[in-house]
N, C-alpha and C positions, 0 to 999 in steps of 0.2 A: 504494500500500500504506500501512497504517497501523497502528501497534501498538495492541493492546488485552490489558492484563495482560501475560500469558505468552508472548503469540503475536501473528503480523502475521497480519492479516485480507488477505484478495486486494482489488483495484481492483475497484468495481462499474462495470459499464458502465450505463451507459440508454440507451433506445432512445429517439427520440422521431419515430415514426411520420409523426406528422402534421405537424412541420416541414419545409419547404419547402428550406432553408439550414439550414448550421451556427449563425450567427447568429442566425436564430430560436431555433433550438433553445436555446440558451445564456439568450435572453431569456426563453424558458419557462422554464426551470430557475431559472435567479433569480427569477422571480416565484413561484415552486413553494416555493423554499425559504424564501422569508419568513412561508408559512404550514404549519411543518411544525410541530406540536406535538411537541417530543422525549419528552415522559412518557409520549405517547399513541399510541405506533409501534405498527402490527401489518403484520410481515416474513412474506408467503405467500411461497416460491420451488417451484421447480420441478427436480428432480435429474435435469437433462435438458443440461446442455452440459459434463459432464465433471466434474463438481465430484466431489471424492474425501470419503471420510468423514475422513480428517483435515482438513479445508478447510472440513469440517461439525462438525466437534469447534471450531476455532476462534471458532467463533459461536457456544456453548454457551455462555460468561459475557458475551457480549453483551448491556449493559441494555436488556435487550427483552425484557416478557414474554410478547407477541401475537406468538410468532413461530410457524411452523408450516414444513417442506419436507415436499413433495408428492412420493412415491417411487415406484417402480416394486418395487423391492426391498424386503425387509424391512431394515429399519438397527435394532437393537434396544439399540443402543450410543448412539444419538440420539434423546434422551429426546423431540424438539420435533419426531419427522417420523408421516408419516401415511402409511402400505403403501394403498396402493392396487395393486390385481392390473391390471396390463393387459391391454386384451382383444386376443383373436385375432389381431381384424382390421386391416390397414393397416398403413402403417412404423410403430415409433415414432422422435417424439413425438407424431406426427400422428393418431394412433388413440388417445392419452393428453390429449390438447388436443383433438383435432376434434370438431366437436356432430353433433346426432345431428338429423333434422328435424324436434323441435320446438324448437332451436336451444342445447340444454343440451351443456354441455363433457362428454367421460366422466366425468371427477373428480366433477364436481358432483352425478353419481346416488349416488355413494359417499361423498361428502364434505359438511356443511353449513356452507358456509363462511360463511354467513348469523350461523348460531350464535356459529361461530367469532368474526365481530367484533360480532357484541353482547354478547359473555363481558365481567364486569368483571375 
């Protein structure tokens, strides 16, 4: 955890998929974070493993203008998220993530997240 302003922000986790060991992983990550540009962030997340809307209030004065969460729900109290309707089909988040066979995520028919990070 760690304070920003008013409020502690939660631990992020990262996943790192493709390391082998924890070790790797870790040697990824420092090499990751040497080339982070802090003025140049842009934060996509996903309101899909429990995260509360005061826990999304807390990253509201986060210096980060690129930031956007991907919802299921309308949140209209969170100026930075994006209502996307879930479809019918499948559990979610699996039918909110999973492509469709010409290999496009749901989000990304309703979402242009292309746009998104070429916004200045």
């Amino acid at each position: 955890m760690w304070k920003n302003g008013g409020g502690t922000i939660p631990k992020i986790v990262f996943h790192f998929n493709h390391a082998n060991t924890k070790e790797e992983a870790e040697s990824q990550w420092d090499d990751r974070k040497g080339r982070i540009k802090r003025d140049n962030l842009y934060v996509i997340m996903y309101n899909l493993d429990g995260v509360t809307e005061e826990q999304l209030h807390l990253l509201d004065d986060y210096p980060c203008n690129n930031k956007v969460v991907l919802t299921s729900k309308e949140l209209p109290d969170i100026y930075w998220s994006k209502f996307i309707k879930r479809p019918n089909t499948g559990q979610y988040p699996d039918s909110y993530l999973g492509r469709n066979i010409f290999g496009l995520r749901h989000f990304e028919k309703k979402w242009d997240y292309v746009e998104f990070l070429n916004q200045k």
